[in-house]
C-alpha positions as CSV (number, residue, x, y, z in Angstrom):
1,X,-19.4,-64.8,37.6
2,X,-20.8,-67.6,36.1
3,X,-23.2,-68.6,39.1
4,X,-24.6,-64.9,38.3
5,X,-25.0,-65.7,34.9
6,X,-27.2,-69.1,35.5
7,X,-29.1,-67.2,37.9
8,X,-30.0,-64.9,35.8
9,X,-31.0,-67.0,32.5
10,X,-33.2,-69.3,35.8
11,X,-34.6,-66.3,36.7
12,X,-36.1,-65.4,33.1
13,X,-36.9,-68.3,32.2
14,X,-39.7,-68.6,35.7
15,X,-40.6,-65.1,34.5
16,X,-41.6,-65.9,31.0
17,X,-42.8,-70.1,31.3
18,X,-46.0,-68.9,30.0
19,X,-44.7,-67.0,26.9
20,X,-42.9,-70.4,26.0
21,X,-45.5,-72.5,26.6
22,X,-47.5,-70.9,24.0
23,X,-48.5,-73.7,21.3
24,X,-49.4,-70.7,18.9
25,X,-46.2,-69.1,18.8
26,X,-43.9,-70.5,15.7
27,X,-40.6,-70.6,14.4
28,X,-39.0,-69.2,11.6
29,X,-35.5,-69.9,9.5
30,X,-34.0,-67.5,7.0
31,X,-31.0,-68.8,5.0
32,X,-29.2,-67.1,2.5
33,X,-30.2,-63.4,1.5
34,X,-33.9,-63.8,2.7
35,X,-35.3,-61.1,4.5
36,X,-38.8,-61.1,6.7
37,X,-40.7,-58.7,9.1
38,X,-41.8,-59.7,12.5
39,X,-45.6,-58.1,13.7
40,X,-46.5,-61.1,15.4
41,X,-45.4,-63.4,17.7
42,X,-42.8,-66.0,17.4
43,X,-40.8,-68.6,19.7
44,X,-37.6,-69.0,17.7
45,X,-35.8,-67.2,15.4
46,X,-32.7,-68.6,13.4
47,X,-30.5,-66.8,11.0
48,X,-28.5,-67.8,8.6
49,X,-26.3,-66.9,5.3
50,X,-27.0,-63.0,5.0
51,X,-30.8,-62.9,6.3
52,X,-32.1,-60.2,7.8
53,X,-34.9,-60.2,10.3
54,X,-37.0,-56.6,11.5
55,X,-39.0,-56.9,14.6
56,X,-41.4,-54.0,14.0
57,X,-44.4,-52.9,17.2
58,X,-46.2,-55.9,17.9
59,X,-43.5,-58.8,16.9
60,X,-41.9,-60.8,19.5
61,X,-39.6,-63.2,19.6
62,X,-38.5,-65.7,22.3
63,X,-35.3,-66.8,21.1
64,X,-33.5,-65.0,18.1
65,X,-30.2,-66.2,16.8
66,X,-28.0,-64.5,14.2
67,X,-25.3,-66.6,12.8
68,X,-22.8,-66.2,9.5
69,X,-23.5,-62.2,8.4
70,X,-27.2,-62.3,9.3
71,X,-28.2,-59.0,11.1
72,X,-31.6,-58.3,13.3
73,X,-32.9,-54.6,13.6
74,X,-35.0,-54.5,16.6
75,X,-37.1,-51.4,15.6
76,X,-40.3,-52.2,18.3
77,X,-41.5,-55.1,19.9
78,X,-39.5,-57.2,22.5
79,X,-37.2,-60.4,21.9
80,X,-36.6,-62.6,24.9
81,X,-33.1,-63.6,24.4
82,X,-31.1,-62.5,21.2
83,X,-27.8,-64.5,20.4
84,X,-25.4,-63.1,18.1
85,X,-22.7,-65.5,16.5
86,X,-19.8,-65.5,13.9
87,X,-19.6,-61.9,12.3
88,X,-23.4,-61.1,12.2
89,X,-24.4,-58.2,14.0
90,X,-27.3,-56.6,15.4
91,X,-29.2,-53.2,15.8
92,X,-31.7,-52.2,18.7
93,X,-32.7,-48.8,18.0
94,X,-36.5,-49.3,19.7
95,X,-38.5,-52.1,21.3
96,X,-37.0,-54.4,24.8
97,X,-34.9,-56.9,25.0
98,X,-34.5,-59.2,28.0
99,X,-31.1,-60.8,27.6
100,X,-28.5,-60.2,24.9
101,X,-25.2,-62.5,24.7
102,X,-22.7,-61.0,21.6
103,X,-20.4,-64.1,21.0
104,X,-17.5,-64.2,19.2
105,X,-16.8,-61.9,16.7
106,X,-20.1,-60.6,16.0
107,X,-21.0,-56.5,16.9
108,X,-23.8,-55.0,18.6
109,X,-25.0,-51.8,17.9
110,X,-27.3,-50.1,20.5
111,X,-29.1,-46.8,19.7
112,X,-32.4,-46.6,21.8
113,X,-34.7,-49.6,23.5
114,X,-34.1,-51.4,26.8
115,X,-32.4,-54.1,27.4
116,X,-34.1,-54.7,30.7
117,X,-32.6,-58.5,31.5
118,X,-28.6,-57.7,30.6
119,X,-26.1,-57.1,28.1
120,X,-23.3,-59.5,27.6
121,X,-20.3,-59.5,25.6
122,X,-18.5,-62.5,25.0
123,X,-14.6,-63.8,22.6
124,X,-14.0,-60.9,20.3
125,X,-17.5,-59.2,20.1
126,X,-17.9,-55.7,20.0
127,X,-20.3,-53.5,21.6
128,X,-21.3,-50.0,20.3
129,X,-23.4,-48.6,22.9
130,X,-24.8,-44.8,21.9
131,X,-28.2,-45.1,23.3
132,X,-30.8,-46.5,25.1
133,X,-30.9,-48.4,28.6
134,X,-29.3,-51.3,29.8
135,X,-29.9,-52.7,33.4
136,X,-26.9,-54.5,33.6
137,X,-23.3,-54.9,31.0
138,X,-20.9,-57.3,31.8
139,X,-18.0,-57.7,29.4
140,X,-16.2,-60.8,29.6
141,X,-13.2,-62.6,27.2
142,X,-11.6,-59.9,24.9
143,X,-14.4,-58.1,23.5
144,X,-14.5,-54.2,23.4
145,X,-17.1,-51.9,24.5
146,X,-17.6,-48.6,23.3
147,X,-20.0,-46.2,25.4
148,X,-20.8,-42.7,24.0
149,X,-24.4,-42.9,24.7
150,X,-27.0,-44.0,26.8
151,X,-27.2,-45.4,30.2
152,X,-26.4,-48.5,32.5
153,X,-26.9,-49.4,36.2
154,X,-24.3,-51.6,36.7
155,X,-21.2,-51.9,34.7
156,X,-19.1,-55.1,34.9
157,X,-15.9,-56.0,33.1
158,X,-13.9,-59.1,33.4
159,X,-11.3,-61.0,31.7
160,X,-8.9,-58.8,29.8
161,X,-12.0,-56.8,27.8
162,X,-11.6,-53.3,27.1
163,X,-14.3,-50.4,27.7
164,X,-14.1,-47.1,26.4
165,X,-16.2,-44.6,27.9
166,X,-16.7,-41.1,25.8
167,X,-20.5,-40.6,27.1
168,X,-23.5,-41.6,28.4
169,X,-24.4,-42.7,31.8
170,X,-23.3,-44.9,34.2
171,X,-24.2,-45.5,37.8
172,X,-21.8,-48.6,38.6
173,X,-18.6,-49.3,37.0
174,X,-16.7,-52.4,38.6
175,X,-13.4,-53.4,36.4
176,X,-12.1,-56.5,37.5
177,X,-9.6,-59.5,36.6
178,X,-7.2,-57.7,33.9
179,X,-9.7,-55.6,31.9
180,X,-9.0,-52.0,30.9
181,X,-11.0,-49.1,31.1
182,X,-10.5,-46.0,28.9
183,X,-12.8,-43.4,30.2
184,X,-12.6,-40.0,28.4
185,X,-16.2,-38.7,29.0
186,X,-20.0,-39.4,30.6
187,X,-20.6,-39.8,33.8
188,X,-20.0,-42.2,36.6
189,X,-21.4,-42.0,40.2
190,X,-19.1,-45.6,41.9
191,X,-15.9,-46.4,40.2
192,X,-14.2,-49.5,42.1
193,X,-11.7,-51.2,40.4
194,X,-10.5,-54.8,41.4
195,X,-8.0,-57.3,40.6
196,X,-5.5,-56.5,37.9
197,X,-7.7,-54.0,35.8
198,X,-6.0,-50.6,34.7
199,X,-8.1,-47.5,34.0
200,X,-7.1,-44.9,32.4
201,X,-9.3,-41.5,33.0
202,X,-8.9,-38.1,31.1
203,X,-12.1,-36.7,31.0
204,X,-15.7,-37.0,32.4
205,X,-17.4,-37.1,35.7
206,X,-16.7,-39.5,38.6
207,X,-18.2,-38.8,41.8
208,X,-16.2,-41.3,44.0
209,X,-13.5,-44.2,43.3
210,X,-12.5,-47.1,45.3
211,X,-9.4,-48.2,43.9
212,X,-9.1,-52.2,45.5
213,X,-6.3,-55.1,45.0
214,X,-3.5,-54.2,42.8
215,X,-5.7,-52.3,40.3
216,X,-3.9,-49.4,38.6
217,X,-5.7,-45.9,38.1
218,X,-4.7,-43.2,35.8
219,X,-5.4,-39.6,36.2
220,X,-4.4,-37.6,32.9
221,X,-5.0,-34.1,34.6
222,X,-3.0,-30.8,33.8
223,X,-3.6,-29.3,37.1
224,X,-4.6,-30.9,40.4
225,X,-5.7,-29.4,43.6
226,X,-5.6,-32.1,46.5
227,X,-7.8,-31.9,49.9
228,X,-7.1,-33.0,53.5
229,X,-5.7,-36.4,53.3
230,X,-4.3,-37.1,50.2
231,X,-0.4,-35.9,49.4
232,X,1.7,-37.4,46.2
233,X,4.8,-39.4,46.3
234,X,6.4,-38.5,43.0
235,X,3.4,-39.6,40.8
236,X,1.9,-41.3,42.9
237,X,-1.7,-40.7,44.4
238,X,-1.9,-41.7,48.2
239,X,-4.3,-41.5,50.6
240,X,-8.4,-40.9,50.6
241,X,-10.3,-37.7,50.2
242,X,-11.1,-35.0,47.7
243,X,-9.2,-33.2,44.6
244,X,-10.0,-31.2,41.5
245,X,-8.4,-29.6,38.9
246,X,-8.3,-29.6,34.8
247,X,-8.3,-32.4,32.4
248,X,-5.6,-32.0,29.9
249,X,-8.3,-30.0,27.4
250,X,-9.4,-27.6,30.6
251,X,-12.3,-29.1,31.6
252,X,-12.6,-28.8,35.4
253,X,-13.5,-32.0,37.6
254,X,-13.9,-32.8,41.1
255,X,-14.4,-36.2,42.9
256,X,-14.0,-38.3,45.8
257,X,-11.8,-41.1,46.6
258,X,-12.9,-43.1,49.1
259,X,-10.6,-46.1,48.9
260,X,-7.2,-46.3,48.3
261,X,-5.5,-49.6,49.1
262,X,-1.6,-50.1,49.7
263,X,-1.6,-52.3,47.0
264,X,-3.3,-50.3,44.2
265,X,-1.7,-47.6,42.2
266,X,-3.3,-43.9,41.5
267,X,-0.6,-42.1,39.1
268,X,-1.2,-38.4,38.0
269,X,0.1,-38.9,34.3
270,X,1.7,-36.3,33.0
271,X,3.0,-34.8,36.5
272,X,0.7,-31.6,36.6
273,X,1.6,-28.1,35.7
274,X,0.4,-27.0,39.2
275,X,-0.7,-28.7,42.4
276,X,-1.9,-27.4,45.4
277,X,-2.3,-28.6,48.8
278,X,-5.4,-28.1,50.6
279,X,-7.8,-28.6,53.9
280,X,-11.1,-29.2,52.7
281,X,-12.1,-25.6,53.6
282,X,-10.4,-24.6,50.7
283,X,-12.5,-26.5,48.4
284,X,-15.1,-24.6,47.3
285,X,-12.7,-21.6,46.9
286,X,-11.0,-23.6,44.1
287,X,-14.5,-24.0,42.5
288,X,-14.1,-20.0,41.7
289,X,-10.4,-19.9,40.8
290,X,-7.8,-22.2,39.6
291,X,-4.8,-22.4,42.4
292,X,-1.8,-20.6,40.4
């Protein structure tokens, strides 16, 4: 995990040498309540007391800090690396953004722009995700993500972080070590789930999950149709294939699972109203009725 990290901050900095080399570009320190727009281009930004910074279309900014309850609105333009510290926060509604690290209790707020390089939470930091892209998000410590917008490629969460997933886009969610997932909408093509994690799932779209290690997945479904090779022992979820049915507010689902090992646990929480047992012929007949 941390190897990837280096990699990627050595990887950057090759990419933009020339953009730090720059003798023209300045810095800038705001303390207190001071408050400046950014048009043009800057190497370092530090903030302080309750500053505020706006990087408008045009501005850049290598390096960006926000420390005490300083807050940066990136509105256009592109920062490098933005570091958020203490309880200041952050708000990237427009603009790119190669690398973001939100450290310890300090809260991100993400409503439109790219952040093309990665998106890491860090301690207690929080995460409010309802827009825009991010190549890559990986959670780490105990900070909390909250997704009900927007998209990400690759979706990593370690530690004992928690994610919770109402909407948006997501093309690969991986949660590891003893994180928890709470997924209750959007969409997801690859769910695997490693380690210790738990997930809990009661709403959404999830094409296929691998469920790995001793990780522990929870379906909260009212009624469950199950295909050739998958059967349930008590609550309990076993084998691989397909199933659909209802979420507990009637939405209808359908996905894959492709792995299920011996040591990981897929419940059906509550036990559902009705379950039927299928070959996969009968599969697209339940996408026209519900089994009764």
């Amino acid at each position: 995990m941390k190897t990837k990290f280096k990699f990627k901050i050595a990887a950057f900095a090759v990419i933009f040498a020339s953009l730090l080399a720059d003798p023209a570009r300045g810095d800038f320190t705001l303390s207190d309540s001071q408050d400046l727009i950014v048009d043009t281009s800057h190497n370092r930004g530090d903030l302080w007391g309750n500053s505020r910074v706006a990087i408008l279309p045009g501005g850049s900014v290598n390096f960006l800090n926000t420390y005490n309850s300083s807050r940066a609105y990136i509105a256009g333009g592109g920062v490098f690396w933005l570091y958020t510290y203490d309880s200041s926060s952050a708000y990237v509604n427009n603009g790119n953004v190669m690398g973001f690290a939100v450290c310890n209790s300090s809260v991100a707020n993400i409503s439109g722009g790219n952040i093309s390089g990665g998106l890491f939470p860090f301690a207690s930091s929080t995460v409010n995700f309802s827009g825009g892209y991010s190549w890559d998000t990986e959670s780490h410590d105990s900070s909390v993500t909250n997704i009900s917008g927007g998209g990400t490629t690759a979706l990593w969460t370690y530690d004992s972080s928690v994610t919770n997933m109402s909407g948006g886009g997501v093309t690969y969610f991986k949660p590891l070590n003893s994180s928890v997932a709470n997924i209750s909408g959007g969409s997801i093509h690859w769910l695997w789930t490693y380690d210790s994690s738990s997930t809990n799932i009661s709403g959404g779209s999830i094409d296929v999950l691998r469920a790995s290690n001793s990780s522990t997945v929870n379906f909260y479904c009212k009624d469950l149709s199950l295909g050739e090779g998958l059967s349930l022992d008590g609550k309990r979820l076993l084998g691989t294939g397909y199933f659909n049915g209802e979420w507990m507010d009637g939405t209808p689902y359908t996905l894959s699972i492709s792995e299920n090992d011996p040591t990981a646990t897929i419940l059906i929480v509550p036990e559902p109203a009705t379950i039927c047992l299928l070959g996969l012929g009968g599969l697209a007949f339940l996408r026209r009725r519900r089994c009764s």
